[in-house]
ChimeraX commands (.cxc) that place a marker at each C-alpha (Angstrom):
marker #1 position -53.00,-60.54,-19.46 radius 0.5
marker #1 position -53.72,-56.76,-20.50 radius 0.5
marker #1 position -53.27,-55.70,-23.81 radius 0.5
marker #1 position -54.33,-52.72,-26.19 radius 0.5
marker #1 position -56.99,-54.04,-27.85 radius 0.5
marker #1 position -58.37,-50.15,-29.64 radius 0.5
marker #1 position -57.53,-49.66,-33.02 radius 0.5
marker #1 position -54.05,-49.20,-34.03 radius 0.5
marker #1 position -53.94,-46.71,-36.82 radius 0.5
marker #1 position -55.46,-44.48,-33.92 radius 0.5
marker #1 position -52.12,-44.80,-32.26 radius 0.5
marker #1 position -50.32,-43.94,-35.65 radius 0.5
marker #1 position -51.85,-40.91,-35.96 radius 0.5
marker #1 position -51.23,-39.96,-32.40 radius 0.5
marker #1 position -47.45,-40.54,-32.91 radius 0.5
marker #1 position -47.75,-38.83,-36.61 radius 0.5
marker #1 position -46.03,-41.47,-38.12 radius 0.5
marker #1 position -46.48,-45.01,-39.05 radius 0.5
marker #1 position -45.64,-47.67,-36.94 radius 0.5
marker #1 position -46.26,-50.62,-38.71 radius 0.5
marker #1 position -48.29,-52.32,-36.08 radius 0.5
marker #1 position -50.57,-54.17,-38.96 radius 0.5
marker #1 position -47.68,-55.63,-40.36 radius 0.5
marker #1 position -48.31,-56.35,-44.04 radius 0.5
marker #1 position -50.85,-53.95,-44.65 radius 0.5
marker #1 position -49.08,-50.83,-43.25 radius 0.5
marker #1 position -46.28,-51.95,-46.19 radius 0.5
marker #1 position -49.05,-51.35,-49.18 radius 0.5
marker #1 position -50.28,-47.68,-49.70 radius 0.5
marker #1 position -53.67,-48.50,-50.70 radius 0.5
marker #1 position -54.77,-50.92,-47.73 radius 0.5
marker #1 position -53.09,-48.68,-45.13 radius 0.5
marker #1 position -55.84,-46.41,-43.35 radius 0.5
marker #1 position -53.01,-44.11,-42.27 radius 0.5
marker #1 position -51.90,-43.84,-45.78 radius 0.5
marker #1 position -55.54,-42.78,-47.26 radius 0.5
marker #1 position -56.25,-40.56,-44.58 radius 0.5
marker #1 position -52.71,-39.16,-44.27 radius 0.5
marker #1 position -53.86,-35.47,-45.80 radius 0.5
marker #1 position -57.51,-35.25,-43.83 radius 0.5
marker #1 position -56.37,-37.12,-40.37 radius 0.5
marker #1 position -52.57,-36.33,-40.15 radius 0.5
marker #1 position -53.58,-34.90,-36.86 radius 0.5
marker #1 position -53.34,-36.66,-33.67 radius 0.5
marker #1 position -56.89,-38.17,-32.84 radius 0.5
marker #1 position -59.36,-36.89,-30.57 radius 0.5
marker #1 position -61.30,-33.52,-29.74 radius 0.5
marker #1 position -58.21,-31.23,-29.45 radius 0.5
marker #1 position -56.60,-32.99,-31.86 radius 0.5
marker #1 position -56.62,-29.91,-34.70 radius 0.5
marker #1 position -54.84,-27.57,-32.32 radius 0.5
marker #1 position -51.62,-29.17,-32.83 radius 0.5
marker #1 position -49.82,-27.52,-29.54 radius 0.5
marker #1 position -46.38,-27.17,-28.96 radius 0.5
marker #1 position -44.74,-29.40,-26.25 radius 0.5
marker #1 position -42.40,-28.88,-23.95 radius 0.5
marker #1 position -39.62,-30.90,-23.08 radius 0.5
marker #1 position -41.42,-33.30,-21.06 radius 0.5
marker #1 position -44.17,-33.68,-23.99 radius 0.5
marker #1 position -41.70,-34.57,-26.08 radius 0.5
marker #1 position -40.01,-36.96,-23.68 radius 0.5
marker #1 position -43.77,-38.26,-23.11 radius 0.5
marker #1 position -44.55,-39.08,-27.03 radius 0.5
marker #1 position -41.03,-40.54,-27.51 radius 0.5
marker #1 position -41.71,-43.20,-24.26 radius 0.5
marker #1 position -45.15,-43.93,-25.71 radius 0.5
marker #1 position -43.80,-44.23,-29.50 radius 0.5
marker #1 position -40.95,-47.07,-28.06 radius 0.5
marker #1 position -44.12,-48.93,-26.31 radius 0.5
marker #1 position -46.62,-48.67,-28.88 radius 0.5
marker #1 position -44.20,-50.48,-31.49 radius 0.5
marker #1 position -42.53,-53.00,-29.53 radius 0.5
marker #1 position -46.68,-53.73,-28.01 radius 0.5
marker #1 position -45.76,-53.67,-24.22 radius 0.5
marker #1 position -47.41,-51.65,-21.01 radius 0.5
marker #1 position -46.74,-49.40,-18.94 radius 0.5
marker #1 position -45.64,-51.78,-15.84 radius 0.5
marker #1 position -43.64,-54.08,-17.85 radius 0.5
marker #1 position -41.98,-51.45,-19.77 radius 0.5
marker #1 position -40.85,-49.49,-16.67 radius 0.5
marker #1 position -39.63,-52.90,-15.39 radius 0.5
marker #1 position -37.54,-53.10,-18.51 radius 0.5
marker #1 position -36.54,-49.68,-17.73 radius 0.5
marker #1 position -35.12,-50.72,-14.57 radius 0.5
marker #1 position -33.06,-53.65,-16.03 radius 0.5
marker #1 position -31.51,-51.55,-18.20 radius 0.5
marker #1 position -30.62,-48.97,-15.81 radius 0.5
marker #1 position -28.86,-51.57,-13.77 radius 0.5
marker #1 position -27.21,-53.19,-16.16 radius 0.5
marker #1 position -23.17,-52.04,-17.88 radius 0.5
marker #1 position -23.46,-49.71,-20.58 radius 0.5
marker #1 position -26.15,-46.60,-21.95 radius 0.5
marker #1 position -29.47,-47.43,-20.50 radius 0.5
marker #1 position -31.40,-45.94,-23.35 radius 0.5
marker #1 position -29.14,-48.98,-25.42 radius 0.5
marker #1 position -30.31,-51.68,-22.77 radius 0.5
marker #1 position -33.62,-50.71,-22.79 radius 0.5
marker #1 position -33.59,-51.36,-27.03 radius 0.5
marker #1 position -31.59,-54.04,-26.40 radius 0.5
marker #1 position -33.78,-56.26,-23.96 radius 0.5
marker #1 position -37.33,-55.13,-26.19 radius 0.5
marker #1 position -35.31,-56.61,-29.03 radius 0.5
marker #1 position -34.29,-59.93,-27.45 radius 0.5
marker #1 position -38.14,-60.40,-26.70 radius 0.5
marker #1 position -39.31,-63.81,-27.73 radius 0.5
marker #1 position -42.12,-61.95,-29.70 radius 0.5
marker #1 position -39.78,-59.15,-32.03 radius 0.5
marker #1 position -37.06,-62.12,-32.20 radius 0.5
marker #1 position -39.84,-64.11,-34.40 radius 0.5
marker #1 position -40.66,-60.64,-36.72 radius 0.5
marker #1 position -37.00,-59.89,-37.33 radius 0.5
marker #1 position -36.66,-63.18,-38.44 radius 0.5
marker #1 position -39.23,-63.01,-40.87 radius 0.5
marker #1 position -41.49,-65.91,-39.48 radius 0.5
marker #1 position -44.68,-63.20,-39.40 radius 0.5
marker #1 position -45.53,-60.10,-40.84 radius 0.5
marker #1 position -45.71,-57.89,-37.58 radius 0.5
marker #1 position -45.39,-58.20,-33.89 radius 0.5
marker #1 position -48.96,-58.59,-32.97 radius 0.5
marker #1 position -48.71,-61.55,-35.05 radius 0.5
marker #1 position -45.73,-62.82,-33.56 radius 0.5
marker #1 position -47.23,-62.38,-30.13 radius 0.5
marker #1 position -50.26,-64.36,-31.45 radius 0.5
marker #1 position -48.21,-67.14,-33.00 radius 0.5
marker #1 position -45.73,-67.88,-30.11 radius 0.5
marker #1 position -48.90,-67.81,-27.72 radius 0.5
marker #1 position -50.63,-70.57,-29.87 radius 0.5
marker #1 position -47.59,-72.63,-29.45 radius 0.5
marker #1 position -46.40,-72.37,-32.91 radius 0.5
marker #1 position -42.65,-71.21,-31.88 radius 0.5
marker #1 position -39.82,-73.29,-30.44 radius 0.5
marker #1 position -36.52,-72.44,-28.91 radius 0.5
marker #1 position -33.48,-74.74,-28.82 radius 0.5
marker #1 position -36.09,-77.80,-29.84 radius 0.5
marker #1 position -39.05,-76.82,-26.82 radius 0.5
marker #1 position -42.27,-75.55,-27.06 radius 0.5
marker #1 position -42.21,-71.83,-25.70 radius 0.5
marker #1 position -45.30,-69.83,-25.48 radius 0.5
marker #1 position -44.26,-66.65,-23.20 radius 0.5
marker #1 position -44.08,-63.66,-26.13 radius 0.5
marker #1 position -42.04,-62.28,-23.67 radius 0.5
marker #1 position -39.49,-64.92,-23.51 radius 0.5
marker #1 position -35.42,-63.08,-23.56 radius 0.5
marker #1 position -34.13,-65.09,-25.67 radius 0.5
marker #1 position -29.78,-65.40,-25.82 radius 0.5
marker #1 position -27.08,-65.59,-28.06 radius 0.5
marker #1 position -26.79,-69.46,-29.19 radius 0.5
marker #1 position -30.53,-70.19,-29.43 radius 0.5
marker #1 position -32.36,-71.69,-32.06 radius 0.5
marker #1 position -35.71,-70.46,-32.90 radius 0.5
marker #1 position -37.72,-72.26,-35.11 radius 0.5
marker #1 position -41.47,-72.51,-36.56 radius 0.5
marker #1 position -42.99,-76.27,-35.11 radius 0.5
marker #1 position -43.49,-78.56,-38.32 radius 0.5
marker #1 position -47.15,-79.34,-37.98 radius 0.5
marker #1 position -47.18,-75.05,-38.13 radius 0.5
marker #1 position -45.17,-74.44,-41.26 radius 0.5
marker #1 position -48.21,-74.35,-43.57 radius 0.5
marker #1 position -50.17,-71.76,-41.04 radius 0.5
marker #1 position -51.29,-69.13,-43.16 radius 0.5
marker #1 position -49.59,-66.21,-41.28 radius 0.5
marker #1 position -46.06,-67.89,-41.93 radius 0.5
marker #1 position -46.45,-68.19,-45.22 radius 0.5
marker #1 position -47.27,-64.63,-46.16 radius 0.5
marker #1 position -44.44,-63.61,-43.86 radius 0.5
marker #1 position -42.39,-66.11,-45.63 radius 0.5
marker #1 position -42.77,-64.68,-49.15 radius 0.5
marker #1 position -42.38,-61.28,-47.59 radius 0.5
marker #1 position -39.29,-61.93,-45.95 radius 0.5
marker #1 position -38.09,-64.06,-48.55 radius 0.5
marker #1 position -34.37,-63.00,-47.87 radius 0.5
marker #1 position -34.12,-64.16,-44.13 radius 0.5
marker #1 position -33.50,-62.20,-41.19 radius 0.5
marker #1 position -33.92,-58.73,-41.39 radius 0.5
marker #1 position -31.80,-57.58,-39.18 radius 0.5
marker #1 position -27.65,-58.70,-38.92 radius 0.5
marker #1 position -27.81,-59.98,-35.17 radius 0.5
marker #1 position -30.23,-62.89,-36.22 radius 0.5
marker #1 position -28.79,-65.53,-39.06 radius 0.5
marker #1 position -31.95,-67.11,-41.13 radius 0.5
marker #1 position -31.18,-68.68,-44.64 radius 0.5
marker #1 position -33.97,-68.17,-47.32 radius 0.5
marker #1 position -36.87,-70.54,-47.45 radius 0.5
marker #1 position -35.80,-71.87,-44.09 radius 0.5
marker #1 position -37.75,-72.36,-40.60 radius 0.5
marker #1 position -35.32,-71.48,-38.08 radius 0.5
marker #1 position -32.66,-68.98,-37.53 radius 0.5
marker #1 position -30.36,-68.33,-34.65 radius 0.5
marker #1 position -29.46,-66.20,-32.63 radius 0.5
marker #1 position -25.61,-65.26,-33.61 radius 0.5
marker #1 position -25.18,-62.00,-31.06 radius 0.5
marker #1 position -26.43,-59.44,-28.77 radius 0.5
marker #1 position -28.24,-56.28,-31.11 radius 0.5
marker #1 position -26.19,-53.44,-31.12 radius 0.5
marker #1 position -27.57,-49.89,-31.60 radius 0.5
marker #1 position -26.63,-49.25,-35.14 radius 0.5
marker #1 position -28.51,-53.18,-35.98 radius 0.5
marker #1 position -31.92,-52.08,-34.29 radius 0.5
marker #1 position -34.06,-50.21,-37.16 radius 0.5
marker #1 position -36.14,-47.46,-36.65 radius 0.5
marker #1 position -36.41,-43.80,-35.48 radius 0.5
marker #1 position -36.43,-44.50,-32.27 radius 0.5
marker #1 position -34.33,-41.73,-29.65 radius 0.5
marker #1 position -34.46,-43.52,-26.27 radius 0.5
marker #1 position -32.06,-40.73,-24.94 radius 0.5
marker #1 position -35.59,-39.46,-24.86 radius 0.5
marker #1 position -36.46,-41.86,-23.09 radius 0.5
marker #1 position -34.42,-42.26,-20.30 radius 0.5
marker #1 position -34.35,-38.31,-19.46 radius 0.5
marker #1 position -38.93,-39.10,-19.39 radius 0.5
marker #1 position -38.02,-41.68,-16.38 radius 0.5
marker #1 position -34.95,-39.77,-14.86 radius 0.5
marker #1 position -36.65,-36.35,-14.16 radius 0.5
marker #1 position -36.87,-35.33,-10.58 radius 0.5
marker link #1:1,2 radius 0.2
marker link #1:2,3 radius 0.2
marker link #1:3,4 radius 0.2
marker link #1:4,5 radius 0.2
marker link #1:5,6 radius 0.2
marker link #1:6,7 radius 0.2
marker link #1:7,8 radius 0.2
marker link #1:8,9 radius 0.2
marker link #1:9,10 radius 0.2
marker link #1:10,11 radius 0.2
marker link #1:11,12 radius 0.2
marker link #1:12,13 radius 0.2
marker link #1:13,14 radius 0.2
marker link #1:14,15 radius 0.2
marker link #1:15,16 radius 0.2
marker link #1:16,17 radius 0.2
marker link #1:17,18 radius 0.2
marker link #1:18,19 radius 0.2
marker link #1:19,20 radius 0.2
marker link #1:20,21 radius 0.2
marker link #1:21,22 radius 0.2
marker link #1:22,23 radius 0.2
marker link #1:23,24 radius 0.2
marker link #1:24,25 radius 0.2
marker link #1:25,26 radius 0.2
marker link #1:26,27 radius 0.2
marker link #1:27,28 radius 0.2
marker link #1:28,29 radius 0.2
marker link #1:29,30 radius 0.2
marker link #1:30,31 radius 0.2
marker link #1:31,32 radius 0.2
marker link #1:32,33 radius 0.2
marker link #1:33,34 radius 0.2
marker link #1:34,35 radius 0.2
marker link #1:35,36 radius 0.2
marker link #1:36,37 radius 0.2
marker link #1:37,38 radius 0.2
marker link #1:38,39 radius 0.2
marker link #1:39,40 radius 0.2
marker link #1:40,41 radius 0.2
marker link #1:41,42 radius 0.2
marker link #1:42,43 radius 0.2
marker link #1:43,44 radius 0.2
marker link #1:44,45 radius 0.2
marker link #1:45,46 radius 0.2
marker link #1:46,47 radius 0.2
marker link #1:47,48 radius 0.2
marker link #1:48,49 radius 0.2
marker link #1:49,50 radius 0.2
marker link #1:50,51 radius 0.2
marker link #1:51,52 radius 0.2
marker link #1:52,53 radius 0.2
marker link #1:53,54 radius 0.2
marker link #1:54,55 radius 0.2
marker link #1:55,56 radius 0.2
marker link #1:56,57 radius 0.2
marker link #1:57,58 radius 0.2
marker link #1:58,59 radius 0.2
marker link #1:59,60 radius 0.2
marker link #1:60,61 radius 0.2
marker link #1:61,62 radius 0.2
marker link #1:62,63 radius 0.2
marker link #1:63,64 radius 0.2
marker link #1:64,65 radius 0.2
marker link #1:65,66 radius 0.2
marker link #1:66,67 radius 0.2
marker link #1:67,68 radius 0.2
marker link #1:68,69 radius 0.2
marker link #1:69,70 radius 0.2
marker link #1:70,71 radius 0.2
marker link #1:71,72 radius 0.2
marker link #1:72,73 radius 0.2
marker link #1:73,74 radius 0.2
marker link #1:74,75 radius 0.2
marker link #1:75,76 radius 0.2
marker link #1:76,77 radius 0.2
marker link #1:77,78 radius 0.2
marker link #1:78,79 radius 0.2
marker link #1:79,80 radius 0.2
marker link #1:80,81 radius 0.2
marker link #1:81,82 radius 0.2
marker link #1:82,83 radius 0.2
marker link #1:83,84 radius 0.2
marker link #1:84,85 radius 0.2
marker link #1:85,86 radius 0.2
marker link #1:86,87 radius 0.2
marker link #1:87,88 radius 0.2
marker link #1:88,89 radius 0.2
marker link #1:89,90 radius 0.2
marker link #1:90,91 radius 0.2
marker link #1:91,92 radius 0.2
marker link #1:92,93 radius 0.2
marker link #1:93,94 radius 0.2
marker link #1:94,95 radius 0.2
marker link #1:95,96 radius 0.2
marker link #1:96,97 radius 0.2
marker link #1:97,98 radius 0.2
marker link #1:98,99 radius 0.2
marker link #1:99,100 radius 0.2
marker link #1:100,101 radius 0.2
marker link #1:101,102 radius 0.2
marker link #1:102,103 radius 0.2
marker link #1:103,104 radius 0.2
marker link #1:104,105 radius 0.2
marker link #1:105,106 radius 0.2
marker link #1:106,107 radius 0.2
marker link #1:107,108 radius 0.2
marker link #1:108,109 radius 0.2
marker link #1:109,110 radius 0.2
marker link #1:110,111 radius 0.2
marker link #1:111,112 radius 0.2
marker link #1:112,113 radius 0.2
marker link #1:113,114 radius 0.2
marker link #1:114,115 radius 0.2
marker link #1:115,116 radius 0.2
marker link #1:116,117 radius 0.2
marker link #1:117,118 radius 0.2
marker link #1:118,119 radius 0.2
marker link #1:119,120 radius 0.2
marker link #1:120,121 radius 0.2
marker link #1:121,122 radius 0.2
marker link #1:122,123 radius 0.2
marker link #1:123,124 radius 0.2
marker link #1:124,125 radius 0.2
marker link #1:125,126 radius 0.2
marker link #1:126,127 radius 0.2
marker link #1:127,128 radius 0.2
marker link #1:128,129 radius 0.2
marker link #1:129,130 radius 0.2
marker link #1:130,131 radius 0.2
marker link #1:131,132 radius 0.2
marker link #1:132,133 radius 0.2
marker link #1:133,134 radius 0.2
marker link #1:134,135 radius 0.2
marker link #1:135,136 radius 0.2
marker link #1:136,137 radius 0.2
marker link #1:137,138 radius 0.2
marker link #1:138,139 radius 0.2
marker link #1:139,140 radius 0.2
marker link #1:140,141 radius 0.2
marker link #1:141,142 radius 0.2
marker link #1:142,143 radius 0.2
marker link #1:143,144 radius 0.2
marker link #1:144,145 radius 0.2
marker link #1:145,146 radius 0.2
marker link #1:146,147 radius 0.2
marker link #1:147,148 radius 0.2
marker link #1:148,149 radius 0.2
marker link #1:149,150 radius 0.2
marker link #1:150,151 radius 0.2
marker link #1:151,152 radius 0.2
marker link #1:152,153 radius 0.2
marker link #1:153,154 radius 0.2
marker link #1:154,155 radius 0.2
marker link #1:155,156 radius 0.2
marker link #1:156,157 radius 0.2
marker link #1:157,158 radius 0.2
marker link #1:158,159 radius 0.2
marker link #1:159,160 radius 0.2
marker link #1:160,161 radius 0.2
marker link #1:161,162 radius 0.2
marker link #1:162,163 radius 0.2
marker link #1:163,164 radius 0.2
marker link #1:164,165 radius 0.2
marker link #1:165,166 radius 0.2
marker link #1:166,167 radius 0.2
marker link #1:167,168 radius 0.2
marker link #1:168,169 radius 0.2
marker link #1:169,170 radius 0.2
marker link #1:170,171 radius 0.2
marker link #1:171,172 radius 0.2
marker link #1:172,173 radius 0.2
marker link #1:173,174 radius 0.2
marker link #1:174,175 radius 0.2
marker link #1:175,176 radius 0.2
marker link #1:176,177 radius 0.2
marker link #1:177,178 radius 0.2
marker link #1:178,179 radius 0.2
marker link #1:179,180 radius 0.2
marker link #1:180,181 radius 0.2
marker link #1:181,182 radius 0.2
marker link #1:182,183 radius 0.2
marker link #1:183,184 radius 0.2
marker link #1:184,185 radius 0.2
marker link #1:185,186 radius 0.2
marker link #1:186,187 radius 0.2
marker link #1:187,188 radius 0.2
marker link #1:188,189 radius 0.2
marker link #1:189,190 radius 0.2
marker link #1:190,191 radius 0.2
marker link #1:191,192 radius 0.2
marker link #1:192,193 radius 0.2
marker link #1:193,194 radius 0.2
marker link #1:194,195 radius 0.2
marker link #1:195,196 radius 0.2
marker link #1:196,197 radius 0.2
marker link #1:197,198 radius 0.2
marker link #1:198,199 radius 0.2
marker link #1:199,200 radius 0.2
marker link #1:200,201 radius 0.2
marker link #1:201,202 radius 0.2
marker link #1:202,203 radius 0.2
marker link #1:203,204 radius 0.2
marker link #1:204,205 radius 0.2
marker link #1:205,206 radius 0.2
marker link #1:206,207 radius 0.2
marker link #1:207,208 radius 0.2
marker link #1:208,209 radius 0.2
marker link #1:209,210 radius 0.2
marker link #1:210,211 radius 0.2
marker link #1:211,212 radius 0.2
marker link #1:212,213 radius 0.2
marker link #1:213,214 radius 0.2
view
């Protein structure tokens, strides 16, 4: 399967903010490249980076499509695909669109707390460390629905990424639409994420008016 595989405080900087794609180390000042080179590199990367133009509507739609992409770590053909669920489904697309990258097998395990970024998730539920309802699933894209029970495999409790996460995320869940108790390995989903549950600055008014030009 095709993945980024460049380095990610490059796409930070292109975006101009953080995105947290290292997990813990975006969280501590002083280990976070973007951090350190905030002042000298807060320019986008590249030649033309220093000419910092002005977009225009569509550039701004652009940035906003590749921001939502870049932090939930999925492609261009997939994402559009997404896209096109959402369009079809009731409700605001922009909404479904969050909603389905949210219910993603991979994000489900970060917002729960079992690792410290989605990368990592990705990485954990590929190595068959992640079950749902009691079965071995290792598809990061997995939709995963109200009722199930996702849980870290026993043998994998002691994994070194879980643990960190663990004492990171000592609380639980992080966000209201998944119920974890402290100190414990599995959490469930309780309902579908609504807008105002889904953190972040992310305007996908945006985009849905990049994929509904003429």
């Amino acid at each position: 399967m095709a993945r980024y595989t460049g380095p990610r405080c490059k796409l930070c900087r292109r975006e101009g903010e953080k995105l947290f794609l290292k997990g813990e180390r975006c969280r501590v000042g002083n280990k976070c490249p973007f951090d350190r080179q905030q002042k000298p590199k807060a320019y986008p990367p590249g030649e033309h980076g220093l000419r910092r133009p002005k977009f225009s509507d569509y550039g701004v739609q652009l940035r906003e499509k590749q921001k939502v992409r870049r932090v939930y770590g999925v492609l261009e053909r997939q994402f559009r695909r997404y896209f096109a669920k959402a369009e079809s489904l009731k409700g605001m697309t922009g909404e479904n669109l969050l909603r389905i990258l949210e219910l993603r097998l991979d994000n489900s395990v970060y917002r729960l707390g079992f690792s410290t970024s989605r990368s990592q998730a990705r990485q954990l539920v590929g190595h068959c460390h992640i079950m749902v309802n009691g079965r071995r699933v290792d598809i990061p894209s997995y939709i995963v629905k109200v009722g199930d029970v996702i849980s870290v495999k026993e043998k994998s409790r002691e994994h070194q990424a879980v643990t960190n996460a663990m004492e990171l995320f000592s609380t639980g869940s992080t966000v209201p639409w998944l119920k974890r108790e402290p100190n414990s390995f599995e959490g469930v989903v309780e309902h579908l994420p609504e807008r105002e549950e889904i953190p972040g600055t992310l305007q996908e008014q945006l985009v849905v008016e990049f994929y509904s030009r003429v």
